[in-house]
C-alpha positions as CSV (number, residue, x, y, z in Angstrom):
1,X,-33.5,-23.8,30.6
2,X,-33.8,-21.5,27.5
3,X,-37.5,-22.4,27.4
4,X,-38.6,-21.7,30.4
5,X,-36.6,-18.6,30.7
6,X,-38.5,-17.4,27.4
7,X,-42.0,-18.7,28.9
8,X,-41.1,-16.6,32.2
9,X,-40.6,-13.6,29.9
10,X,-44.0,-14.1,27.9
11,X,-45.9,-14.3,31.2
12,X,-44.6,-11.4,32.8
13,X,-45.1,-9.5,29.1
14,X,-48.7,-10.3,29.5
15,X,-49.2,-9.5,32.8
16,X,-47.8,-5.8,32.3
17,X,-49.4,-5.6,29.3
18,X,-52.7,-6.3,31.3
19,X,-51.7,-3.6,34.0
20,X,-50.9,-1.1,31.9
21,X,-54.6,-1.5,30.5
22,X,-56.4,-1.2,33.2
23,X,-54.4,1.7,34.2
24,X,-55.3,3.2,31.1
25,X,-59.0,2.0,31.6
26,X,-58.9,3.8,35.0
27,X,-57.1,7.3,33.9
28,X,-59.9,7.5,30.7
29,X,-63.0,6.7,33.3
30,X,-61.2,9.5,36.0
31,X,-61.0,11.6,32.7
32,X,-65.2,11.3,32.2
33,X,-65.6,12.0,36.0
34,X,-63.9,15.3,35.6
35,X,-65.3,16.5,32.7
36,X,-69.2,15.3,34.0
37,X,-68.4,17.7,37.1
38,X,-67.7,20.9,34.5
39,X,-70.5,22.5,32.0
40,X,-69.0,21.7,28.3
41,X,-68.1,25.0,27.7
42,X,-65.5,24.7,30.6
43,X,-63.9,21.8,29.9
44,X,-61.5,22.9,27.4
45,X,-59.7,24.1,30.1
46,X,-58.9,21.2,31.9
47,X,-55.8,19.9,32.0
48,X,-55.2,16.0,31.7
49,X,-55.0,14.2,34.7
50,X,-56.8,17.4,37.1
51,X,-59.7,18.5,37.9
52,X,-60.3,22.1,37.2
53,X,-62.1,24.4,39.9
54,X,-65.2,26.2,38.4
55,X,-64.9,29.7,38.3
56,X,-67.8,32.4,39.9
57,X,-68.6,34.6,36.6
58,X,-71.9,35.4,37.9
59,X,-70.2,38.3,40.8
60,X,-68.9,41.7,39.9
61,X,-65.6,40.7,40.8
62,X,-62.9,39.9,37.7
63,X,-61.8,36.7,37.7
64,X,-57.2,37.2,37.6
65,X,-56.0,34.7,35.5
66,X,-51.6,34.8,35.0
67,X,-49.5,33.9,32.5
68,X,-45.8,33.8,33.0
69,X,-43.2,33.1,30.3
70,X,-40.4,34.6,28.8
71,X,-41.7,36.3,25.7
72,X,-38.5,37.2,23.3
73,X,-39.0,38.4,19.9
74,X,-43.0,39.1,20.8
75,X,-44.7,37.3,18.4
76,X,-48.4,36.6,17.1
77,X,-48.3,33.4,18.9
78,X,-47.6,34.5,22.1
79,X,-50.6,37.0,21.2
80,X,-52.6,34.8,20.5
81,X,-52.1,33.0,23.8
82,X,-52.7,36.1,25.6
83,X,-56.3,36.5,24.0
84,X,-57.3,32.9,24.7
85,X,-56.5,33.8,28.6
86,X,-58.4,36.9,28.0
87,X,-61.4,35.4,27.0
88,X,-61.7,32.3,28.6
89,X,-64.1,33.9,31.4
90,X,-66.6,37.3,30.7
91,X,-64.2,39.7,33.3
92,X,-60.9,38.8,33.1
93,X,-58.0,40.8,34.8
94,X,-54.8,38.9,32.7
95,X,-51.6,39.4,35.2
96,X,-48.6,38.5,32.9
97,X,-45.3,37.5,34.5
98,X,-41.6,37.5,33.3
99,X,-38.8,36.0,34.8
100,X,-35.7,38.0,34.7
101,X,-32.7,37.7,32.6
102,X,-30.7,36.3,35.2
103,X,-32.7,33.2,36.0
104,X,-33.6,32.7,32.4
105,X,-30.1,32.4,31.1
106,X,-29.5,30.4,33.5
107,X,-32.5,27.6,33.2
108,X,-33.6,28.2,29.3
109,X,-31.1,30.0,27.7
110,X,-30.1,33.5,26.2
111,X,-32.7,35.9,25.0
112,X,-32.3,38.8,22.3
113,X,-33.9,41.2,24.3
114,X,-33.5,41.9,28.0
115,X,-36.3,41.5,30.8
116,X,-36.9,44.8,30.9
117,X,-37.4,45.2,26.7
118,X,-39.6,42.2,27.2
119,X,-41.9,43.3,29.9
120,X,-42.3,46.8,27.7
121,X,-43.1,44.8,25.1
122,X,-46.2,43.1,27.1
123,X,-47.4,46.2,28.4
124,X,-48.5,47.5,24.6
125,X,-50.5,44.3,24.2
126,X,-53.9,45.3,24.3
127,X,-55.0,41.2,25.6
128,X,-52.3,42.5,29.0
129,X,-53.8,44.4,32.4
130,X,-50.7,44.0,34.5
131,X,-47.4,42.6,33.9
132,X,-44.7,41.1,37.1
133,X,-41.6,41.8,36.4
134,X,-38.6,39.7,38.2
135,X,-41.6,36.6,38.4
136,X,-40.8,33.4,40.0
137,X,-39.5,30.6,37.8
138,X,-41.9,27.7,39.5
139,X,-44.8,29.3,41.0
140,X,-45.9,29.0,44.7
141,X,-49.0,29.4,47.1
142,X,-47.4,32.8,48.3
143,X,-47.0,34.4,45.3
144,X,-50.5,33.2,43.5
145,X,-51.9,34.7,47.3
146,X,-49.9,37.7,46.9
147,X,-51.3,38.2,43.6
148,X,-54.7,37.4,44.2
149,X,-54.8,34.7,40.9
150,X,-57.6,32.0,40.6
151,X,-56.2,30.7,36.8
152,X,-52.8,29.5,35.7
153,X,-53.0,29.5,32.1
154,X,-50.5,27.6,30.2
155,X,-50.2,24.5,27.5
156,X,-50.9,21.4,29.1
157,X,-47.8,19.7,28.0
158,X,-45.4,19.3,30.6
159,X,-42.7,21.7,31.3
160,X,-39.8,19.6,32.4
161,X,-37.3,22.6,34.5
162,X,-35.1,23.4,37.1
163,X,-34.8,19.8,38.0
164,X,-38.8,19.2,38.2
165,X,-40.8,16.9,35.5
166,X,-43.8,19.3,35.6
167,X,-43.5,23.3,37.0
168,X,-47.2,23.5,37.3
169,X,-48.3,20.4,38.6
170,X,-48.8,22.2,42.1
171,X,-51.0,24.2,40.2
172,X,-52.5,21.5,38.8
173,X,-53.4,19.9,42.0
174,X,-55.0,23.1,43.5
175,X,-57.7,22.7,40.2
176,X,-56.4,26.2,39.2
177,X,-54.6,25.6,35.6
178,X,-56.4,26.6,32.4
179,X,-55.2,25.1,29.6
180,X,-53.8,27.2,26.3
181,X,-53.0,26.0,23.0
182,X,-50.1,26.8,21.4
183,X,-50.0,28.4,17.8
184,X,-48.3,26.1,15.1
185,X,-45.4,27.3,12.7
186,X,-44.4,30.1,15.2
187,X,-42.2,30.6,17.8
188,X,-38.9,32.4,19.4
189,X,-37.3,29.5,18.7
190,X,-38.2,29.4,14.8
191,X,-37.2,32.9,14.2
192,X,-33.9,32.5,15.9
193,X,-33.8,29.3,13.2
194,X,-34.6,31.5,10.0
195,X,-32.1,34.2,11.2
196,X,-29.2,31.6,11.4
197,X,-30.3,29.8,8.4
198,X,-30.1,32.6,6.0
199,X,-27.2,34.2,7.9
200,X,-25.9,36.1,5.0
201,X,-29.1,37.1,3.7
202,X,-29.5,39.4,6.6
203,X,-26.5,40.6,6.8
204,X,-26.2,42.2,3.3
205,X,-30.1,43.5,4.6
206,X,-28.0,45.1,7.4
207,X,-24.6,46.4,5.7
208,X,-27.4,47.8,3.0
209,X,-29.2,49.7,5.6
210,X,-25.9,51.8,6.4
211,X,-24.7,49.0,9.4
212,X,-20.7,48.5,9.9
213,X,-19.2,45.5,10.4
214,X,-18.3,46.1,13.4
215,X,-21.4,47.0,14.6
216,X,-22.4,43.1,13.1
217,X,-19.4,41.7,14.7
218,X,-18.2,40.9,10.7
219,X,-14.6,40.3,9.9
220,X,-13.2,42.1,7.5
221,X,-12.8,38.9,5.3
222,X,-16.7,37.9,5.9
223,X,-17.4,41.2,4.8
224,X,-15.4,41.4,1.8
225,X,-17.0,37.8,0.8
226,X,-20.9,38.7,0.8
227,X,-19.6,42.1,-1.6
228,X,-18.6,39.5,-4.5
229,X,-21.0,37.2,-3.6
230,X,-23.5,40.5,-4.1
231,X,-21.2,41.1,-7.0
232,X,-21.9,37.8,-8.9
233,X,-25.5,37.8,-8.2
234,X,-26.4,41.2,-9.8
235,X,-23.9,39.9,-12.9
236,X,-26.0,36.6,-12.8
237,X,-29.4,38.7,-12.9
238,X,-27.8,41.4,-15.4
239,X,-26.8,38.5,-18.2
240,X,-30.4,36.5,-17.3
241,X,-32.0,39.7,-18.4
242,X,-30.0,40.1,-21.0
243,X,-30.6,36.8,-22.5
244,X,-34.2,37.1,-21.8
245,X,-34.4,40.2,-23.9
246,X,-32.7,38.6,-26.7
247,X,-34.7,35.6,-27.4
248,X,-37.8,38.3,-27.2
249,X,-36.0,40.1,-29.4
250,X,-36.0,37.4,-32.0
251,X,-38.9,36.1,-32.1
């Protein structure tokens, strides 16, 4: 009957609803063991869910943390990134890796500049020791060997790719991810937004600055519509002024 269907449905509500908290209960007590095994100061860098594998900053020896990523339009986020990796330990050797253009149009997307203007750009970052060009899209035990890296250092949020829900959960589970955060208002992805967003804007910036239109891949008929646009801007601005200096004028 109706009712008892509805009834069956309530119970097995509840009972999920009690699994999923003491699933919850289990991960937050897990989440107290590993941060009791790290001093404080270390367990910032922990990602959730991992333990994270203390580092030896009492030997001579740097301590090679690597960042990968794909670093278009270099910005003060990614920066700023780069500094946290650079200080999270006394000695740090930061190893910074970029994928190639190949592989990243392919899995992410296209990029304004190429690998090679990319890497260039990394190497005249102060926070930057060594940069790996052509680096590996998921990272493996060979490479990290090959390398010589103890730290991983990335956001902790997930990065769903190349048909995997996480690319650094292996890195995760070897306790050698050190977790970054990310800068808010700022990314490749927000400048690409304001460039398309005021489209004509920088454009006439452009075709100011002595640019052709075929250089800007402009039509002749685009072209010829940001001049009288231009046109009935400055005649806006001219009688605005104009107006302006009347009313001073009789006051």
């Amino acid at each position: 009957s109706a009712t008892s269907s509805e009834e069956s449905e309530e119970e097995e509500d509840e009972e999920t609803k009690k699994l999923k908290a003491l699933e919850l209960q289990k991960f937050v007590e897990q989440e107290k063991k590993y941060d009791e095994e790290l001093p404080e100061k270390y367990r910032k860098y922990r990602p959730n869910g991992y333990r994270f594998n203390l580092p030896n900053e009492d030997g001579d020896k740097p301590i090679r943390v690597y960042a990968d990523g794909i670093f278009d339009l270099f910005h003060v986020g990614h920066m700023k990134q780069l500094e946290q990796c650079k200080k999270a330990f006394k000695n740090v050797t930061l190893v910074v890796g970029v994928p190639s253009d190949k592989v990243t149009h392919k899995l992410k997307g296209l990029t304004v500049l190429t690998d090679e203007q990319r890497c260039e750009s990394l190497r005249h970052c102060k926070w930057v020791d060594e940069v790996v060009p052509n680096a590996p899209w998921i990272l493996n035990a060979d490479f990290l060997k090959k390398h010589k890296i103890d730290y991983v250092a990335h956001d902790d949020i997930p990065y769903t790719s190349a048909g995997v829900d996480d690319v650094y959960k292996p890195v995760k589970e070897l306790g050698k991810f050190l977790v970054t955060q990310r800068t808010d208002g700022i990314s490749t992805s927000d400048i690409i937004t304001i460039i398309i967003r005021d489209y004509d804007k920088y454009l006439m910036r452009n075709f100011s600055r002595g640019a052709t239109r075929q250089e800007l891949n402009v039509s002749w008929l685009k072209q010829n519509e940001l001049n009288a646009k231009q046109f009935i801007t400055k005649l806006a601005n001219k009688y605005k002024r104009a107006r302006r200096n009347i009313k001073k004028g009789t006051k």
